[in-house]
PyMOL Python script that loads the backbone (N, CA, C, O; Angstrom):
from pymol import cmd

cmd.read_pdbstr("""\
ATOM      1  N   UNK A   1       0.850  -1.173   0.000  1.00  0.00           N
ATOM      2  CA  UNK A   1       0.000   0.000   0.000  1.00  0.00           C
ATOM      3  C   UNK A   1       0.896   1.237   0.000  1.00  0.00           C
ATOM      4  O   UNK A   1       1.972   1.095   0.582  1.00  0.00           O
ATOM      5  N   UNK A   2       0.640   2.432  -0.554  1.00  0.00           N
ATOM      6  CA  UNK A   2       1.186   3.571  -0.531  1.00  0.00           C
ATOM      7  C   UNK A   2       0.320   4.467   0.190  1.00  0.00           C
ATOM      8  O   UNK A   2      -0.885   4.717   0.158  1.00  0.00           O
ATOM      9  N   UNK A   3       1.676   5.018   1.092  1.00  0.00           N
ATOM     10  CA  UNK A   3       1.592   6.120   2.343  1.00  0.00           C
ATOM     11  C   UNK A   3       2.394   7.454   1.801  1.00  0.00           C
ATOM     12  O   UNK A   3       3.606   7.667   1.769  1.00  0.00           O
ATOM     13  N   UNK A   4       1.269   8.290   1.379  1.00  0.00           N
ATOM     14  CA  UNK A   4       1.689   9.796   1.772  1.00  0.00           C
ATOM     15  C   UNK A   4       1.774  10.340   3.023  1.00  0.00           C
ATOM     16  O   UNK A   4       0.823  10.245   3.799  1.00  0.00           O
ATOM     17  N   UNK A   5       2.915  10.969   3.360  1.00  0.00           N
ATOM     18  CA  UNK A   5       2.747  11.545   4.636  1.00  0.00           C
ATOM     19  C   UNK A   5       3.617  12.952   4.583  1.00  0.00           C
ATOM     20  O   UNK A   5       4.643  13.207   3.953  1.00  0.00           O
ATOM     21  N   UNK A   6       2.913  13.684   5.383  1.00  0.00           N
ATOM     22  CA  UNK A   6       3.640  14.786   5.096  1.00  0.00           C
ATOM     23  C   UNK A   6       2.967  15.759   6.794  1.00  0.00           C
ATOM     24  O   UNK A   6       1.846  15.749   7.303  1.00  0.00           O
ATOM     25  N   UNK A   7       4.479  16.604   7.290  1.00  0.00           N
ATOM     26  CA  UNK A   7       4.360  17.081   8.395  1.00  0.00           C
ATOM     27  C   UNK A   7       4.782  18.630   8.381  1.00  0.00           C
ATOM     28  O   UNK A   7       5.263  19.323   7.484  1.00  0.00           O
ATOM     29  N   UNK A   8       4.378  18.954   9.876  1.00  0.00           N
ATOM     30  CA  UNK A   8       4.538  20.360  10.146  1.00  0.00           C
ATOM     31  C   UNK A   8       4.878  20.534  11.612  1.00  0.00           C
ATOM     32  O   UNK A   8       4.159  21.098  12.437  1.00  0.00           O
ATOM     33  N   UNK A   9       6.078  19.973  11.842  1.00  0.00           N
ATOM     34  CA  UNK A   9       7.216  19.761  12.973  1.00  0.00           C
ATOM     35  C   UNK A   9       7.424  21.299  13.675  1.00  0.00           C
ATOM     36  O   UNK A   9       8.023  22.060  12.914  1.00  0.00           O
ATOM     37  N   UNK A  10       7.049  21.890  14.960  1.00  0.00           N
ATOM     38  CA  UNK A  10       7.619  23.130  15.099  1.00  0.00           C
ATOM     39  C   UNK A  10       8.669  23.226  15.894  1.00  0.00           C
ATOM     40  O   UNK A  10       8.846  24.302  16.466  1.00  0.00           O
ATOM     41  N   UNK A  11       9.692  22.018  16.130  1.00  0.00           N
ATOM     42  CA  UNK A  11      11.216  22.670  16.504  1.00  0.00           C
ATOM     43  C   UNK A  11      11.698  21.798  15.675  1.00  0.00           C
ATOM     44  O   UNK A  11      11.085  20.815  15.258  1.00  0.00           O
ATOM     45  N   UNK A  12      12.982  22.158  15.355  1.00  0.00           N
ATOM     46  CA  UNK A  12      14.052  21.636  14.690  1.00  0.00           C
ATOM     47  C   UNK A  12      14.399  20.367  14.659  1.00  0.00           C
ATOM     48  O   UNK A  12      14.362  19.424  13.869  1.00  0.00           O
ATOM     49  N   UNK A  13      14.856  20.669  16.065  1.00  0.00           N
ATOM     50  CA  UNK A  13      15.458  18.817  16.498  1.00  0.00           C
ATOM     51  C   UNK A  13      14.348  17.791  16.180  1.00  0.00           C
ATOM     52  O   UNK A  13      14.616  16.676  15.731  1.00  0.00           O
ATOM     53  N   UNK A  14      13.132  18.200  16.421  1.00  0.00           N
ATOM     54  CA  UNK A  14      12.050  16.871  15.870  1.00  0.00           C
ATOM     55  C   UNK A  14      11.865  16.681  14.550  1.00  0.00           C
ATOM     56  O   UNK A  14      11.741  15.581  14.013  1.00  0.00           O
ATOM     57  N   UNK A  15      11.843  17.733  14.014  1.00  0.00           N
ATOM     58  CA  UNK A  15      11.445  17.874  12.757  1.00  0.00           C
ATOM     59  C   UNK A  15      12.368  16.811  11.846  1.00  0.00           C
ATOM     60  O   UNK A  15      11.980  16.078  10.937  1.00  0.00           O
ATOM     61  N   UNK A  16      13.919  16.995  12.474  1.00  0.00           N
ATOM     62  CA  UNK A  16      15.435  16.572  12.143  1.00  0.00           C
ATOM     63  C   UNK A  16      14.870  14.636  12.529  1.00  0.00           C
ATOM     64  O   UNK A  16      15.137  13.682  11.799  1.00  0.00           O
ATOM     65  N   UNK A  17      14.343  14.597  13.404  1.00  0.00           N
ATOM     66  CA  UNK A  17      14.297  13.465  14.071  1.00  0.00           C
ATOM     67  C   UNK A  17      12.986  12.720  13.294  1.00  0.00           C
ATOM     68  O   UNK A  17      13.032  11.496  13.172  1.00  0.00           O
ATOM     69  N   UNK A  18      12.149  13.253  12.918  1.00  0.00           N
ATOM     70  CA  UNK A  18      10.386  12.557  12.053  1.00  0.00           C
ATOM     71  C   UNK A  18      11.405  12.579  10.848  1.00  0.00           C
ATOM     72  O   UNK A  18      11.486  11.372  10.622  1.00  0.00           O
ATOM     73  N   UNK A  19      12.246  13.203   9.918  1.00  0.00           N
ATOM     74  CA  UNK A  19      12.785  12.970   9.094  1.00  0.00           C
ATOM     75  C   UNK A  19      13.824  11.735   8.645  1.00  0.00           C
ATOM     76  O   UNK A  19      13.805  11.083   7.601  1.00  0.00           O
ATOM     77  N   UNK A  20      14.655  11.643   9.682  1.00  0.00           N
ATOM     78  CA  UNK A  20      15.433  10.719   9.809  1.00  0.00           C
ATOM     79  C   UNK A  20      14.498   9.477   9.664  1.00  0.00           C
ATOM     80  O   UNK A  20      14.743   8.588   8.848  1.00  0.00           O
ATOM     81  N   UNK A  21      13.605   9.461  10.349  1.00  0.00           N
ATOM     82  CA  UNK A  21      12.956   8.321  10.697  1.00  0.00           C
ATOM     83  C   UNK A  21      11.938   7.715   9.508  1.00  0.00           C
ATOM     84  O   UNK A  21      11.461   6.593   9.338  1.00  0.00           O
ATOM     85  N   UNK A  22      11.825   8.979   8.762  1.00  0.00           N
ATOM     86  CA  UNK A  22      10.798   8.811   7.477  1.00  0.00           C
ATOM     87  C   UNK A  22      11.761   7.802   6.503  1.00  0.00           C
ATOM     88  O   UNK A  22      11.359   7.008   5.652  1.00  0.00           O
ATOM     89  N   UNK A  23      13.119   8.083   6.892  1.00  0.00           N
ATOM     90  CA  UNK A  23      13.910   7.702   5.564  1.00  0.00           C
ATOM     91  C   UNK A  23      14.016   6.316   5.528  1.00  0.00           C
ATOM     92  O   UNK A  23      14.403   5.757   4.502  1.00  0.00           O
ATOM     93  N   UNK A  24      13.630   5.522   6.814  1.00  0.00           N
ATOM     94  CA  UNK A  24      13.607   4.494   7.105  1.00  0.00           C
ATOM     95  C   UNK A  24      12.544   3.275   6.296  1.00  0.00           C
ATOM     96  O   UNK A  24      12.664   2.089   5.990  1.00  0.00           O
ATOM     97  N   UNK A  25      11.516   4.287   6.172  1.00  0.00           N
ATOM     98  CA  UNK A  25      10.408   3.853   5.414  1.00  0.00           C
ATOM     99  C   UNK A  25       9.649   4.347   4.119  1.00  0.00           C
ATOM    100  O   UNK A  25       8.528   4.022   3.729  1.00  0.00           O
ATOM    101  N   UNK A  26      10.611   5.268   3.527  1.00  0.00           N
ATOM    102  CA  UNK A  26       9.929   5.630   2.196  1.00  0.00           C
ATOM    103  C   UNK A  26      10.941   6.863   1.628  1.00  0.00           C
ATOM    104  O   UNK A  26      12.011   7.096   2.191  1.00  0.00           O
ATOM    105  N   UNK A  27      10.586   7.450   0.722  1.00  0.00           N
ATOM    106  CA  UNK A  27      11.718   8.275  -0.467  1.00  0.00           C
ATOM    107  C   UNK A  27      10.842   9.741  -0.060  1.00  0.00           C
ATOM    108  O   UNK A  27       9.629   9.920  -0.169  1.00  0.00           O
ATOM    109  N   UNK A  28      11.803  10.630   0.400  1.00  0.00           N
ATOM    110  CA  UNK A  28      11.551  12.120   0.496  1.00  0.00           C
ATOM    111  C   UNK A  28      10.705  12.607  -0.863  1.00  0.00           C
ATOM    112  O   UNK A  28      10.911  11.945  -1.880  1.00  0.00           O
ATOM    113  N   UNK A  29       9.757  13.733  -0.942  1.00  0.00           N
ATOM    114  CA  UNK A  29       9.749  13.894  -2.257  1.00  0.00           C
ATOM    115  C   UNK A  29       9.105  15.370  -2.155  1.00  0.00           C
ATOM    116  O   UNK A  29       8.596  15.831  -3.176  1.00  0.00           O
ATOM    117  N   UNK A  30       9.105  16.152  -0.935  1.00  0.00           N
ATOM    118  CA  UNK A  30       9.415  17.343  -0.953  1.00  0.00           C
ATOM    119  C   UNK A  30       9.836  17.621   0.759  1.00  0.00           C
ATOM    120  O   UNK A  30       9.489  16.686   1.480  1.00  0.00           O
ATOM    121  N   UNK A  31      10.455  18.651   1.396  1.00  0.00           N
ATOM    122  CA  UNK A  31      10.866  19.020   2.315  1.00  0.00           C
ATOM    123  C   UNK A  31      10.247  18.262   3.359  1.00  0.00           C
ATOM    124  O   UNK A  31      10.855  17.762   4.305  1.00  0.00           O
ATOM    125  N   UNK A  32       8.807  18.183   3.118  1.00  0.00           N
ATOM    126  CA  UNK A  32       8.479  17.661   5.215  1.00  0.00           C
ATOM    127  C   UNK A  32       7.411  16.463   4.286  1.00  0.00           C
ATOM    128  O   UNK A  32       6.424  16.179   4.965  1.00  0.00           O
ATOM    129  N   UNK A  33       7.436  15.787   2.991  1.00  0.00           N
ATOM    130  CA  UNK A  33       6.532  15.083   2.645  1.00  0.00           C
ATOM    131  C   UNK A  33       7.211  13.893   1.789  1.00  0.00           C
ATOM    132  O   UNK A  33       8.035  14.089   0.896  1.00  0.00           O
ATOM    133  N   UNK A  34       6.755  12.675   2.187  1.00  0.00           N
ATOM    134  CA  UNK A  34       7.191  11.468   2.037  1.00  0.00           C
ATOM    135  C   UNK A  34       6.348  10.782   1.318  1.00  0.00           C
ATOM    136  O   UNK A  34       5.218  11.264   1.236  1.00  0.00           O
ATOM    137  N   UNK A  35       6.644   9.369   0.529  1.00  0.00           N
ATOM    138  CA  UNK A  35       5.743   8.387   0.022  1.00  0.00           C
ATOM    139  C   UNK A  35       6.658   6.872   0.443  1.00  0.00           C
ATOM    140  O   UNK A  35       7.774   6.427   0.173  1.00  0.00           O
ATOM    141  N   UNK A  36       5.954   6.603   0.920  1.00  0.00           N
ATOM    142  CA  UNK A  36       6.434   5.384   1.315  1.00  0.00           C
ATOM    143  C   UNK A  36       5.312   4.005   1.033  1.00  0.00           C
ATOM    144  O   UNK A  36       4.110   4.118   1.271  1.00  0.00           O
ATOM    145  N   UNK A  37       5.770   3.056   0.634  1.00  0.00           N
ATOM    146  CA  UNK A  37       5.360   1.316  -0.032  1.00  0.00           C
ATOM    147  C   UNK A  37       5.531   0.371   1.549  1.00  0.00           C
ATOM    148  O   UNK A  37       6.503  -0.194   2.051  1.00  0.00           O
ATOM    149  N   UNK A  38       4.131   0.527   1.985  1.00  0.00           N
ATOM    150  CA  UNK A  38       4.379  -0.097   3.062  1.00  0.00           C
ATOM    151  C   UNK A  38       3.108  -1.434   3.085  1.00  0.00           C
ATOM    152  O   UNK A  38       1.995  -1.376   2.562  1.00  0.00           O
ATOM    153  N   UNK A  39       3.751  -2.675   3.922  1.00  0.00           N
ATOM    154  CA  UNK A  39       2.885  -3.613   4.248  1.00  0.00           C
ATOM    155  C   UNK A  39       2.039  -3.185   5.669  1.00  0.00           C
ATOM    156  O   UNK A  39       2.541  -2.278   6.333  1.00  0.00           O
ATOM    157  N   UNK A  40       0.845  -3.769   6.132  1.00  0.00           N
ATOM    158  CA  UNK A  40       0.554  -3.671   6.537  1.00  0.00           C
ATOM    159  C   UNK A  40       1.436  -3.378   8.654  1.00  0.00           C
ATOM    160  O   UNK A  40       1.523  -2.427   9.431  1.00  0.00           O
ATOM    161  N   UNK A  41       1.848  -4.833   8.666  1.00  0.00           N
ATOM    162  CA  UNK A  41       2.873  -4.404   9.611  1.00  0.00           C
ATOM    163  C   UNK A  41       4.311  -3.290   9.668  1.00  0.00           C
ATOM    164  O   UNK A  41       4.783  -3.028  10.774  1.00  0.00           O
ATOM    165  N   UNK A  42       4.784  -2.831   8.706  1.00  0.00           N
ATOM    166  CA  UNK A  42       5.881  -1.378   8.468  1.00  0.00           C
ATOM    167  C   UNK A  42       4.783  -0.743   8.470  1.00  0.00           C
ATOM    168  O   UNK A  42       5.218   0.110   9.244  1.00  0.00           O
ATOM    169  N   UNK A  43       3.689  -0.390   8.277  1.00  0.00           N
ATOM    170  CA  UNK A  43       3.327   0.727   8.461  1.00  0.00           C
ATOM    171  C   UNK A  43       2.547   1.022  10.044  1.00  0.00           C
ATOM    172  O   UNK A  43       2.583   2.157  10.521  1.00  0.00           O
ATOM    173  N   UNK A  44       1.973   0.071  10.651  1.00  0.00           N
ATOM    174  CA  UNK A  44       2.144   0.085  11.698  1.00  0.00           C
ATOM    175  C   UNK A  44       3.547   0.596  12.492  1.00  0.00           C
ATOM    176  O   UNK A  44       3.450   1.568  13.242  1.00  0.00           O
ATOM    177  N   UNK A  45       4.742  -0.018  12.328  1.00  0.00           N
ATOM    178  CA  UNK A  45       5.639   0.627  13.171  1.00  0.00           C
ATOM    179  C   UNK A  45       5.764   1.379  12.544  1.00  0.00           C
ATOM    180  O   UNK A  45       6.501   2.127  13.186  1.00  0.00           O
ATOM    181  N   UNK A  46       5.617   1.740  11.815  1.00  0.00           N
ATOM    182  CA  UNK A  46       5.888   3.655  11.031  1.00  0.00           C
ATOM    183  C   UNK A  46       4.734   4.448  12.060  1.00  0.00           C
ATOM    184  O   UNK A  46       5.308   5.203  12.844  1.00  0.00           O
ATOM    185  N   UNK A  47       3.823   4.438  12.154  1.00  0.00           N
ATOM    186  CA  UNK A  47       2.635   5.328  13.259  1.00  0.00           C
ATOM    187  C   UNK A  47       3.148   4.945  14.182  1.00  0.00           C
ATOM    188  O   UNK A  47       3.669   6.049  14.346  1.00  0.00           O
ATOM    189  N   UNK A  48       3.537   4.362  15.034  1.00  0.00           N
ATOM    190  CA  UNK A  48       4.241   4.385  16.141  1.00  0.00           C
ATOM    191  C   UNK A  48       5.711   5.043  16.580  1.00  0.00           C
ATOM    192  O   UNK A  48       6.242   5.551  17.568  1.00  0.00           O
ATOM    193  N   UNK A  49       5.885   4.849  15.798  1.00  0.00           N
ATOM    194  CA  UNK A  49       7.411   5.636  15.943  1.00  0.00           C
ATOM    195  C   UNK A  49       6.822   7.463  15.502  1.00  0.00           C
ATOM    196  O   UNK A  49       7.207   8.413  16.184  1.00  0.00           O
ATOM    197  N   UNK A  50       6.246   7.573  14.765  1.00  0.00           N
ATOM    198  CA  UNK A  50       5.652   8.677  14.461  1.00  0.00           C
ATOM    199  C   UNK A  50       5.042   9.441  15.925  1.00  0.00           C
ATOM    200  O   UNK A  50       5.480  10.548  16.241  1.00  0.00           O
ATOM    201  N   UNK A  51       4.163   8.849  16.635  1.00  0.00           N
ATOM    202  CA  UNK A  51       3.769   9.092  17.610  1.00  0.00           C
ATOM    203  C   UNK A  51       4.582   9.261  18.462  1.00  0.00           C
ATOM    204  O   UNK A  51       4.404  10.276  19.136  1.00  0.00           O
ATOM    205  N   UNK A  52       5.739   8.427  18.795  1.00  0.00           N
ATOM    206  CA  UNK A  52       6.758   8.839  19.927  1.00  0.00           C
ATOM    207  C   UNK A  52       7.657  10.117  19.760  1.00  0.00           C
ATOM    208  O   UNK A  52       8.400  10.605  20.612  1.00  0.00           O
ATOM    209  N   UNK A  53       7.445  10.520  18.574  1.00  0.00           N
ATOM    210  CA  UNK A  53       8.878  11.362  18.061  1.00  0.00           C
ATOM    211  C   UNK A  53       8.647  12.655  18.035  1.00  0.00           C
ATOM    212  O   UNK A  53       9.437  13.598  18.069  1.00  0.00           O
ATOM    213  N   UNK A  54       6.588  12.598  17.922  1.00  0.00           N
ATOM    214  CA  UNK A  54       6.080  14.154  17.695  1.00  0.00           C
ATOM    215  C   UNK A  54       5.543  14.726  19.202  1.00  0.00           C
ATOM    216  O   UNK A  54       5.379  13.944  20.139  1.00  0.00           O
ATOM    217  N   UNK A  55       5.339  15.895  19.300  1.00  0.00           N
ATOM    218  CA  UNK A  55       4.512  16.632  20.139  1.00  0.00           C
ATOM    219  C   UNK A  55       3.259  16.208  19.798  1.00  0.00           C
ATOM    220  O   UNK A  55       2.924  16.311  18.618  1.00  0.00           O
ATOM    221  N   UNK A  56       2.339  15.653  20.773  1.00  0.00           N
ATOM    222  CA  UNK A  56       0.783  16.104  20.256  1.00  0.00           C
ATOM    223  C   UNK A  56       0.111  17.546  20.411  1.00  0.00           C
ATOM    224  O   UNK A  56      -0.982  17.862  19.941  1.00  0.00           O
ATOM    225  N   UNK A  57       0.945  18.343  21.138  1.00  0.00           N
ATOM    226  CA  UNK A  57       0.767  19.780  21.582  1.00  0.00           C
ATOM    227  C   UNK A  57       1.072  20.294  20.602  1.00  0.00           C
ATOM    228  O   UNK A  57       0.330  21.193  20.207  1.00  0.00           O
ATOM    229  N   UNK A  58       2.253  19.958  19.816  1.00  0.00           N
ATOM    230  CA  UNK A  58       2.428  21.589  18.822  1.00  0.00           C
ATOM    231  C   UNK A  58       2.852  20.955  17.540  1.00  0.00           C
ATOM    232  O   UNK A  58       3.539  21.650  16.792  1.00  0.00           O
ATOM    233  N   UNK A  59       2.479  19.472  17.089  1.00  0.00           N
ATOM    234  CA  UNK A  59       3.121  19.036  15.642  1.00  0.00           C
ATOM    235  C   UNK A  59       2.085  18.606  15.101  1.00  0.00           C
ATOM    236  O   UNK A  59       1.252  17.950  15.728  1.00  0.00           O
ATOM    237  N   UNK A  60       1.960  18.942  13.708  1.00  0.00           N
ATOM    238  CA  UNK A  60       0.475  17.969  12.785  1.00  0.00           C
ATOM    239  C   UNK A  60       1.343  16.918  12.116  1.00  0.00           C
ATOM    240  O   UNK A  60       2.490  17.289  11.865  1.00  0.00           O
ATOM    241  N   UNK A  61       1.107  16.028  11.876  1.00  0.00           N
ATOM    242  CA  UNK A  61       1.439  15.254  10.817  1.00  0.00           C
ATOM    243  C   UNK A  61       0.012  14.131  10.085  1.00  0.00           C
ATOM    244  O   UNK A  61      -0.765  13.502  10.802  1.00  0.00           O
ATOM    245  N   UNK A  62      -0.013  14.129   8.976  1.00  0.00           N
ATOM    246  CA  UNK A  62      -0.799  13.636   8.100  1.00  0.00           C
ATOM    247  C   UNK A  62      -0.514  12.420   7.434  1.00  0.00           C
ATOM    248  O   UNK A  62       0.613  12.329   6.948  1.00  0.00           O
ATOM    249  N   UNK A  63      -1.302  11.455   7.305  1.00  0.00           N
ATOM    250  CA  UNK A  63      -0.551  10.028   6.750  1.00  0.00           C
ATOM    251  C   UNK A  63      -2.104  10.106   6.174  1.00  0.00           C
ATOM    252  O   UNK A  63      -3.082  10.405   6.860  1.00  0.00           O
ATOM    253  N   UNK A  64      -2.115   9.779   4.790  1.00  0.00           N
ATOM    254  CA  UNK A  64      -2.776   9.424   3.732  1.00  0.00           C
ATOM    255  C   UNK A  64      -2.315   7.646   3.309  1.00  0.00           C
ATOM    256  O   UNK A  64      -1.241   7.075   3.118  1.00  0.00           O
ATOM    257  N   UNK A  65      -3.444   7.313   3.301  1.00  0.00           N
ATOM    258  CA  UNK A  65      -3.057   5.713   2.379  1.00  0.00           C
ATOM    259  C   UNK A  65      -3.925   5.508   1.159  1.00  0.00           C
ATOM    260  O   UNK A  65      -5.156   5.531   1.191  1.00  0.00           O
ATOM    261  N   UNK A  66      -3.215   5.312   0.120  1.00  0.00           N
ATOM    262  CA  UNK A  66      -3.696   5.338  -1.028  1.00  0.00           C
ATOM    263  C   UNK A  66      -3.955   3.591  -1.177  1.00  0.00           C
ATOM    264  O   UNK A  66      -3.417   2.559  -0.776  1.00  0.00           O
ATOM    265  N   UNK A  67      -5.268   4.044  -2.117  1.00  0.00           N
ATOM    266  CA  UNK A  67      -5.521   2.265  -2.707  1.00  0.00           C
ATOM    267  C   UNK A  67      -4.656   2.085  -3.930  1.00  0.00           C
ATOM    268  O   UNK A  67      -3.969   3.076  -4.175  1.00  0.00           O
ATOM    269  N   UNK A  68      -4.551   1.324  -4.551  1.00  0.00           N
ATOM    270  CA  UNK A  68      -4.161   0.598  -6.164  1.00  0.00           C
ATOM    271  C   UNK A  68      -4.683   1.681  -7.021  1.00  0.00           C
ATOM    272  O   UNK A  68      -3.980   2.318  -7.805  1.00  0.00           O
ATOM    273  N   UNK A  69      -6.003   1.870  -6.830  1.00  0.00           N
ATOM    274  CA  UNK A  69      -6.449   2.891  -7.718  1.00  0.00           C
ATOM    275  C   UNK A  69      -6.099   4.070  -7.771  1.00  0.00           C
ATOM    276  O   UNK A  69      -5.489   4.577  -8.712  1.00  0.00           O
ATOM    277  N   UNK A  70      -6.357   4.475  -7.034  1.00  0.00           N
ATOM    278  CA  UNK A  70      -6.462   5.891  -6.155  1.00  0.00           C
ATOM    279  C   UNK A  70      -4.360   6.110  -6.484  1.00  0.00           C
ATOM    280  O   UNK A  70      -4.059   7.144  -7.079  1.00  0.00           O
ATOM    281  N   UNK A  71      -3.728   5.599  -6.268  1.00  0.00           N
ATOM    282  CA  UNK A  71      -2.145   5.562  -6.649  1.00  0.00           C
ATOM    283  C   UNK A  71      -2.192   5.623  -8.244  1.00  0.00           C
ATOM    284  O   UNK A  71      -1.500   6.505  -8.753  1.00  0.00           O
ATOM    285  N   UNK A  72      -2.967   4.747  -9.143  1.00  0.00           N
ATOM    286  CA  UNK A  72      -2.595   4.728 -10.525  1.00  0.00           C
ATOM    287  C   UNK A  72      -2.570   6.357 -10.879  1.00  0.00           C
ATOM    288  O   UNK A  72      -1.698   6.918 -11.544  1.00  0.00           O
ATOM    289  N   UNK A  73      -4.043   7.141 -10.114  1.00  0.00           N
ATOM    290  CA  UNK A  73      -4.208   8.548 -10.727  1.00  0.00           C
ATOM    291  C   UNK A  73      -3.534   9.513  -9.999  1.00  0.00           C
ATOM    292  O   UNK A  73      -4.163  10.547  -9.773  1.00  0.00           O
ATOM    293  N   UNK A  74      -2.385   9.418  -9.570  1.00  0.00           N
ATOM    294  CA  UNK A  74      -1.635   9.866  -9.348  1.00  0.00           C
ATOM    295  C   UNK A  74      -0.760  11.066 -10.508  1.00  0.00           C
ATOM    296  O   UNK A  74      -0.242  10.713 -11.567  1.00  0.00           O
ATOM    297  N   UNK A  75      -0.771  11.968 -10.174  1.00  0.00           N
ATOM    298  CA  UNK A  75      -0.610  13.064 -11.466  1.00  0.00           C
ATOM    299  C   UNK A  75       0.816  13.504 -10.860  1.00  0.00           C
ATOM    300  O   UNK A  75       0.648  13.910  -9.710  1.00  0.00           O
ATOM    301  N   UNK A  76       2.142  13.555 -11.251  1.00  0.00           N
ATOM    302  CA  UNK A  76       3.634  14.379 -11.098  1.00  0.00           C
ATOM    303  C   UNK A  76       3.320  15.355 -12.225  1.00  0.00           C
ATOM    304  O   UNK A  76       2.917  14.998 -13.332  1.00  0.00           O
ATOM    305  N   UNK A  77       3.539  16.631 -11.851  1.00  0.00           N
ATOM    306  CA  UNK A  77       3.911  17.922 -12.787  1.00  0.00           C
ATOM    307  C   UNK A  77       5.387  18.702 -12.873  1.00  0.00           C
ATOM    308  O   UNK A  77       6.116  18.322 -11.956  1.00  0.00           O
ATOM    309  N   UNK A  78       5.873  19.475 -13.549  1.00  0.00           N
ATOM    310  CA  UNK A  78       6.751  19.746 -13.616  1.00  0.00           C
ATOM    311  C   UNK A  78       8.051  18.832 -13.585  1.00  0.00           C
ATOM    312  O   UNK A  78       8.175  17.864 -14.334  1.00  0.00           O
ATOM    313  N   UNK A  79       9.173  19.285 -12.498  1.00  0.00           N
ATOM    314  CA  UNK A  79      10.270  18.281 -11.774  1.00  0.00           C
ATOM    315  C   UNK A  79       9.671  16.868 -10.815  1.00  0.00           C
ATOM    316  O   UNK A  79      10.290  15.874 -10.435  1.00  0.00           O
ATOM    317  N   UNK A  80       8.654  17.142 -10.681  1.00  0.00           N
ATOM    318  CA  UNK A  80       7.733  15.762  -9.540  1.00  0.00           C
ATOM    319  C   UNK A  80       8.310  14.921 -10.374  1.00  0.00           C
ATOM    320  O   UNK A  80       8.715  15.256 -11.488  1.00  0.00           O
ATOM    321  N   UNK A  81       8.386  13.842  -9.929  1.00  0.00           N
ATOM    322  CA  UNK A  81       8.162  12.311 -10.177  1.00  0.00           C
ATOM    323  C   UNK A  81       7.365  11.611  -9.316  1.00  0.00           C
ATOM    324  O   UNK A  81       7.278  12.011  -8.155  1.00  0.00           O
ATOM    325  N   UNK A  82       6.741  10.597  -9.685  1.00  0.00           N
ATOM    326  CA  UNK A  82       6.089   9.204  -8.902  1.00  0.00           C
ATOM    327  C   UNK A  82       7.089   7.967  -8.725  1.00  0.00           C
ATOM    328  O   UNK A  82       7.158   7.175  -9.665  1.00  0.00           O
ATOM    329  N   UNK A  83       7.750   7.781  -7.759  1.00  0.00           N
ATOM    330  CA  UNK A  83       8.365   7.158  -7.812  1.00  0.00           C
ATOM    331  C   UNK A  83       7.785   5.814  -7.048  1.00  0.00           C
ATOM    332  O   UNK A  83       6.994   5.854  -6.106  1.00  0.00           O
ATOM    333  N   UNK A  84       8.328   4.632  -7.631  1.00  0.00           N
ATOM    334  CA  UNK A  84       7.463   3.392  -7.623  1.00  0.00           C
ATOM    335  C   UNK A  84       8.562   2.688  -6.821  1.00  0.00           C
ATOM    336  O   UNK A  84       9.714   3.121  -6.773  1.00  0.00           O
ATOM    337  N   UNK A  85       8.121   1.512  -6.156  1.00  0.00           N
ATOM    338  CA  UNK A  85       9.498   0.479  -6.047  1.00  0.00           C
ATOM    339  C   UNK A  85       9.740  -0.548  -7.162  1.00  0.00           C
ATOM    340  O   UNK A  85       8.948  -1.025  -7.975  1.00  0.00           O
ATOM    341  N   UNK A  86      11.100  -0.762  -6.969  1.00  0.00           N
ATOM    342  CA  UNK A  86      11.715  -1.443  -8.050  1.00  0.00           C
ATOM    343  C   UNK A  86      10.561  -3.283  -8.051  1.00  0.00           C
ATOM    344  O   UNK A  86       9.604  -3.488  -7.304  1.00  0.00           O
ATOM    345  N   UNK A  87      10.911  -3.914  -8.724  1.00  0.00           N
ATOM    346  CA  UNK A  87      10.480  -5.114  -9.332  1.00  0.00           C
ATOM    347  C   UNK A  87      11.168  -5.884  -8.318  1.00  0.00           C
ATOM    348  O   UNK A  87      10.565  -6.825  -7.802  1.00  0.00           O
ATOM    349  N   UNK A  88      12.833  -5.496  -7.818  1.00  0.00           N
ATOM    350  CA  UNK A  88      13.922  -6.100  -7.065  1.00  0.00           C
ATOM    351  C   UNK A  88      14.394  -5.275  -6.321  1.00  0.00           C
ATOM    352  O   UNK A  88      14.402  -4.052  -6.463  1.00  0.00           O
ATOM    353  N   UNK A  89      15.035  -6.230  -5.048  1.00  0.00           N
ATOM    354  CA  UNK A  89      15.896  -5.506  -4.526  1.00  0.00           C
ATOM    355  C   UNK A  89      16.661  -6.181  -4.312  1.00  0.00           C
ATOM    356  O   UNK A  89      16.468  -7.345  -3.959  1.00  0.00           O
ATOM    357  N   UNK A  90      18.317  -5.374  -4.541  1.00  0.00           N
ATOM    358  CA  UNK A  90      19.762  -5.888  -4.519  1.00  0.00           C
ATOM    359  C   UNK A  90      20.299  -5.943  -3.215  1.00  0.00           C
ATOM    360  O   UNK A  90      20.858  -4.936  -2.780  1.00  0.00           O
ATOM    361  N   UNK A  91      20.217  -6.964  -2.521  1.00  0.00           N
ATOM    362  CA  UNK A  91      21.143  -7.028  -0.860  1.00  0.00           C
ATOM    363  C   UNK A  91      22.037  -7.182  -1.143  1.00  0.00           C
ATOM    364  O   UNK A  91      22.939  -7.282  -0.311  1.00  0.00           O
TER     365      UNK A  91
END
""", "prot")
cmd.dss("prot")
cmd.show_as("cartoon", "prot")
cmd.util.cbc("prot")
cmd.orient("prot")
């Protein structure tokens, strides 16, 4: 399944820290907004770790899950890309 997520961190160090942690689970694809290819269990520990890392007092963050469909109509303009996962992966 594909997870948009995208945040609005108001200190640094967290912001530094939901980032780091995004990279763990999906490809940056603008400043505070991510897409990440997650199974049902990674994306579970992705909201969890999400939850430990933010303020509930002063941080939004947004996680969208797209269906099959709802991903095909997916529109990139300009420099955007949609970036997909590979077919493979090389260990």
């Amino acid at each position: 399944m594909l997870y948009v997520v995208c945040y609005d961190i108001a200190d640094d160090q967290r912001r530094q820290r939901v980032a780091q942690a995004m990279l763990d689970y999906g490809s940056r694809i603008q400043e505070s907004v991510f897409l990440a290819h997650l199974d049902e269990e990674l994306s579970g520990r992705m909201m969890a770790r999400l939850r430990r890392l933010i303020s509930e007092l002063e941080d939004r963050v947004h996680v969208f899950r797209l269906c099959q469909a709802c991903e095909g109509e997916a529109v990139a303009l300009g420099q955007a890309e949609i970036r997909r996962d590979s077919d493979y992966i090389i260990i």
